[in-house]
C-alpha positions as CSV (number, residue, x, y, z in Angstrom):
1,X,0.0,0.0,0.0
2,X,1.3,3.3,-0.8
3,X,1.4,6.1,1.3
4,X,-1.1,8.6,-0.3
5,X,-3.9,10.7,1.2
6,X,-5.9,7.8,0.2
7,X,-5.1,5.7,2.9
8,X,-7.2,8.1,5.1
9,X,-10.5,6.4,3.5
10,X,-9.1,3.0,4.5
11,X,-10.5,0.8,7.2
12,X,-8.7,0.6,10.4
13,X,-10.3,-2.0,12.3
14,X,-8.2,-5.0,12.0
15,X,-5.4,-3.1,11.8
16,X,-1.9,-2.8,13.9
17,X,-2.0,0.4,15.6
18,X,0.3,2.7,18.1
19,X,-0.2,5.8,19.9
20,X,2.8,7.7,19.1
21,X,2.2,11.1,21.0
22,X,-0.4,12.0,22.7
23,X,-1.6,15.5,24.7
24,X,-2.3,12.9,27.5
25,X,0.7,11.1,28.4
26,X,-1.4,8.2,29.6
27,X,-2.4,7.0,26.5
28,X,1.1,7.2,24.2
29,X,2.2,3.7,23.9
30,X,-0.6,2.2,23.6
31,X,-0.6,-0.7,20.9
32,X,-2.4,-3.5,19.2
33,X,-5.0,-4.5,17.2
34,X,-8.1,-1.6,16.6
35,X,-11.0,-3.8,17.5
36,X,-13.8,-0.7,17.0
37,X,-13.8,2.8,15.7
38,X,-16.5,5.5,16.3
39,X,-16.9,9.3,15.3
40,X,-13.9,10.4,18.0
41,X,-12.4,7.2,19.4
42,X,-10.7,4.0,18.5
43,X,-10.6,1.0,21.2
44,X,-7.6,-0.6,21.4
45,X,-6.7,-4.2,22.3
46,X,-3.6,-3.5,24.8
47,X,-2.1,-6.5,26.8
48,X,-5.4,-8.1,26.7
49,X,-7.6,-5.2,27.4
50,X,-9.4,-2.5,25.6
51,X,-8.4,0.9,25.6
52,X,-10.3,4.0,24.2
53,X,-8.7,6.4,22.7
54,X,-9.5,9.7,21.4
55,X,-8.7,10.5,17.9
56,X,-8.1,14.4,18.5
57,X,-5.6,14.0,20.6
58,X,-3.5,11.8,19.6
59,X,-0.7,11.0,16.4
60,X,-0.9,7.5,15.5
61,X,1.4,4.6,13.7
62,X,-0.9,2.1,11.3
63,X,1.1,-1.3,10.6
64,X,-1.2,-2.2,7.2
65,X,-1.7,-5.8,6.1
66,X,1.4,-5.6,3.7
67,X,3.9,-4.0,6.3
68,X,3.6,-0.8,5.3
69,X,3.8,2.1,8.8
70,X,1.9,5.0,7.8
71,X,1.8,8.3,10.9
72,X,-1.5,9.4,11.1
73,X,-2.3,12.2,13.1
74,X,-5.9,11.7,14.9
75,X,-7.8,15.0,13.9
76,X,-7.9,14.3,10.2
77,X,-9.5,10.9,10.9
78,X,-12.6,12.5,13.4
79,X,-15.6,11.8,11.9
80,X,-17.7,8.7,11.5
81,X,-16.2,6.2,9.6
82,X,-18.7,5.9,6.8
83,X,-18.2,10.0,5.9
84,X,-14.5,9.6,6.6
85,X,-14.7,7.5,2.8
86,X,-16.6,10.2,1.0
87,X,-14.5,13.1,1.8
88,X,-11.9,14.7,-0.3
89,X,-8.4,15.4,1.0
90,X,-5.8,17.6,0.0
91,X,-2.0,16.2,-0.6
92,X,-0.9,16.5,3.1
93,X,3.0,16.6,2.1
């Protein structure tokens, strides 16, 4: 998978994901697998448990299904997941 403003309309549940910085220190470091996604949060399987955490606030790592790493920062993905496929983004780099 290339790394193209496309990957923003991909789905993320399923999907290797870490916290990489966060305004709340609490949750940067969390990893694992994105078991749901809503409007603002994803829930995270960490050592066995589920974390929620807020979109907004946070930068993120995605580990897709080919090995690609792609950083993320949380505010461009807010929105319910369905609308996140129909809207148009600009080239972010």
């Amino acid at each position: 998978m290339k790394a193209t403003p496309e990957v923003i309309r991909c789905e993320f549940i399923g999907t290797e994901a870490k916290v990489s910085k966060s305004r709340n220190p609490g949750y940067a470091g969390i990893s694992g697998k994105i078991i749901d996604e809503t409007r603002n949060t994803f829930t995270i399987t960490h050592q066995g448990k589920r974390k929620i955490v807020p979109k907004d606030s946070a930068i993120f790592h995605f580990k897709f299904f080919d090995g690609t790493i792609v950083e993320i920062d949380g505010k461009i993905l807010v929105g319910r997941p369905e609308d996140r496929i129909k809207r148009r983004i600009k080239r972010l780099w």
